[in-house]
N, C-alpha and C positions, 0 to 999 in steps of 0.2 A: 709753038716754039717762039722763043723771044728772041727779037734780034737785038743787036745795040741801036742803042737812041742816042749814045753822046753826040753824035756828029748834027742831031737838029740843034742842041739850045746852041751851039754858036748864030746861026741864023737868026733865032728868035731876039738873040740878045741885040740884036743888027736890029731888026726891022721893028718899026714904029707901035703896029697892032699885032696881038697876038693871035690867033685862030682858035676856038674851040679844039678843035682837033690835037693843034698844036699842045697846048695846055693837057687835054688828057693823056695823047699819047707822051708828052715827060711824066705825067702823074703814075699813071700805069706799069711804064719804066722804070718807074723807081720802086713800084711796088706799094706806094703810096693810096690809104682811100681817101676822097674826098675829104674827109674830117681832117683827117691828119694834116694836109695842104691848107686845110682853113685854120688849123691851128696855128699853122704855122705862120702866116699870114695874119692874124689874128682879123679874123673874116667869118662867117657864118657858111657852112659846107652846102647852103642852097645857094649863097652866092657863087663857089665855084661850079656847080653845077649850070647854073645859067650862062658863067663865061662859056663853062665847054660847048651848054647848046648854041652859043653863038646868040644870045639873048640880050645880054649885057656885056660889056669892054671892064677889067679892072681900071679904078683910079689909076690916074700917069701916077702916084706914090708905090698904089702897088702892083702896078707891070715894074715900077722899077726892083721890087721886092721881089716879085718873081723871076724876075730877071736873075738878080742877084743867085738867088737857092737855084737855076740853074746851075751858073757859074760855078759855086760852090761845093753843091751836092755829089757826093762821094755816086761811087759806078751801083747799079741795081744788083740785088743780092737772087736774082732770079722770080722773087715770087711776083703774081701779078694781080693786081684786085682785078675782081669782078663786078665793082658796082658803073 
């Protein structure tokens, strides 16, 4: 079952570093796979994968870009990846 996730990216959008977790559970949420978030970002989908494992921080450019496609990004259509 999915629950809503809008009520995390205000927080996210607040606080300084992001979380792994934080990052996949919007990613997930949105129904998004990793590619698709690194397209978006125009980033390589190993990169996002590292932020989630909490290996690497995005650039302060793009947590703000992340930030952003929080703020932005329309409600999740239900589906949910699995990678």
């Amino acid at each position: 079952m999915l629950c809503s996730l809008d009520h995390l990216a205000p927080n996210m959008v607040r606080a300084g570093r992001m979380t792994g977790v934080e990052i996949r559970t919007w990613r997930r949420g949105r129904g998004w796979t990793r590619e698709q978030l690194a397209v978006a970002l125009r980033v390589s989908h190993n990169s996002i994968g590292r932020w989630e494992r909490d290996q690497t921080q995005p650039l302060p450019s793009l947590r703000q870009a992340l930030r952003h496609l929080m703020r932005t990004e329309g409600a999740t259509d239900g589906a949910v990846s699995q990678d």
